[in-house]
N, C-alpha and C positions, 0 to 999 in steps of 0.2 A: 350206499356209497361209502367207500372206504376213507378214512379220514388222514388227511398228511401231518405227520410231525415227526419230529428228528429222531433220526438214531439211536439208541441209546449211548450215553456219556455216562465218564464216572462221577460227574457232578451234577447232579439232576439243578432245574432252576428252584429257588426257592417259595415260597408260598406267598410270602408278603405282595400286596399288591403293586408293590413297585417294580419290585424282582419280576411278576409275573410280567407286566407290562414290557420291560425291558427285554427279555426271554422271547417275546411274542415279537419284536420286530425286530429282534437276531436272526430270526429266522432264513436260510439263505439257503439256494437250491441244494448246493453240497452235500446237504446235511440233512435233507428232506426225504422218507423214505415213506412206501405207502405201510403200513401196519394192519395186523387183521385185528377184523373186528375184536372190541372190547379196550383194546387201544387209547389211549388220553391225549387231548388236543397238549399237552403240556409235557406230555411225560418225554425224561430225556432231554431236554432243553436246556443246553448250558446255560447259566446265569452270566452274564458276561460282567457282571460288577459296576459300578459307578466310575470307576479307573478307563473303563471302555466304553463311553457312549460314542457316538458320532459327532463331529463337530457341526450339526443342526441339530441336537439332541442336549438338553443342558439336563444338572442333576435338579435343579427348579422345576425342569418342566416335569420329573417324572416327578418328582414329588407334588405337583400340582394337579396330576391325575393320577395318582394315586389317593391320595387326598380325596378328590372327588368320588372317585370309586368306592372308596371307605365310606365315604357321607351318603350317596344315594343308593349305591351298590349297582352290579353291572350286567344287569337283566337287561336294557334295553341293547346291550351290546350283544346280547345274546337273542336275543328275540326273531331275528331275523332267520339266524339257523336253526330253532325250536318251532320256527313254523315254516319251513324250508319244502315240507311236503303240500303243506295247503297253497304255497306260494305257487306251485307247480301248478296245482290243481286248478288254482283259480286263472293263471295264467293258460292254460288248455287251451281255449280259443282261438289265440294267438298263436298256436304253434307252428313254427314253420314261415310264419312271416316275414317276408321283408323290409331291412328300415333304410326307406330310402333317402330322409333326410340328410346332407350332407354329414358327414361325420369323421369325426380324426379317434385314430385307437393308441395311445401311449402309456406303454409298456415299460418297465425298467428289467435288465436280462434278469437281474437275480430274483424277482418277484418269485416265488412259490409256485404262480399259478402256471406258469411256463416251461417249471422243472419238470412238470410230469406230461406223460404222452395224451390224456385228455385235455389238457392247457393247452399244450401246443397245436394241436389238433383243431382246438377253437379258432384260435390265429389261424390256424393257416385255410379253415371255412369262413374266413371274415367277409373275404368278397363277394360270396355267394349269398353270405346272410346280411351282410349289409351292402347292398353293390350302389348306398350314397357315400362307401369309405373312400376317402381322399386319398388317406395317408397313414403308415403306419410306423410310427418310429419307437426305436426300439432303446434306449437310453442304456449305457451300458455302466458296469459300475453303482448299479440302483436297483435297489429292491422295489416292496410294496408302497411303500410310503414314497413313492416319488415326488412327489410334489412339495415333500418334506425335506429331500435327502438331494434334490437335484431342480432348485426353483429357476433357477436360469434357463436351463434346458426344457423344461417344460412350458414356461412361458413363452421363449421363439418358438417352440411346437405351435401351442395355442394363437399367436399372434397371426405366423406364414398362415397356418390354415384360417384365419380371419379374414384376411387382407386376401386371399383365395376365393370368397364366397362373394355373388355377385350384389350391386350394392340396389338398392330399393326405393324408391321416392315414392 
């Protein structure tokens, strides 16, 4: 599976874990390009500076995980992709099943995973693979971190589809 990250720039991000941290949720489809193998999840990533966080982004909170990252380090944020083929494997069984529990799918446009034609592609087999999806909204203006970058929008997401679901005694 070929791994996404940015283009190359003339100012690569830098190493420090905060820089990385920051780097990592710049990310935006623009800029997003498939690269062959051998390729680094990092390489090429402007640093966008402390001058440019987002305004849900303070320079405390990166220094708060970064911080963290230094103190326990960030294997467990990795672990998921380090075992990404066992995850497959064990999941097997399941392939191909439908979740028909009701379910709402919210997306932000700029999110990465929707920049490339297997992203999109997922979205748009939503119905078929989940046919309890309600609803799919598409939050524009927001990346990955949506719920970070755009909480309003996500909670009337969350709520209409609550208030949607039939109620139980």
């Amino acid at each position: 599976m070929p791994q996404m990250v940015a283009q190359r720039r003339s100012r690569p991000c830098a190493t420090p874990a905060g820089s990385t941290f920051t780097c990592f949720i710049f990310r935006r489809p623009a800029s997003v390009r498939f690269l062959p193998a051998g390729g680094g999840f990092l390489d090429g990533r402007p640093d966008p500076g402390p001058d440019h966080l987002p305004a849900w982004l303070t320079q405390g909170d990166v220094d708060y995980v970064a911080g963290e990252y230094r103190r326990t380090g960030y294997r467990g944020g990795l672990n998921l992709y380090r075992n990404i083929d066992r995850n497959g494997e064990l999941l097997a069984p399941w392939a191909g099943a439908a979740i028909r529990q009701p379910a709402l799918f919210v997306i932000g446009a700029e999110d990465p995973f929707i920049s490339n034609p297997q992203g999109k592609a997922a979205v748009d087999r939503l119905s078929g693979t989940v046919p309890g999806l309600r609803r799919t909204v598409l939050i524009e203006d927001a990346g990955h971190w949506i719920q970070q970058e755009r909480p309003a929008e996500v909670n009337a997401a969350l709520l209409d589809f609550l208030r949607g679901l039939p109620v139980r005694e």
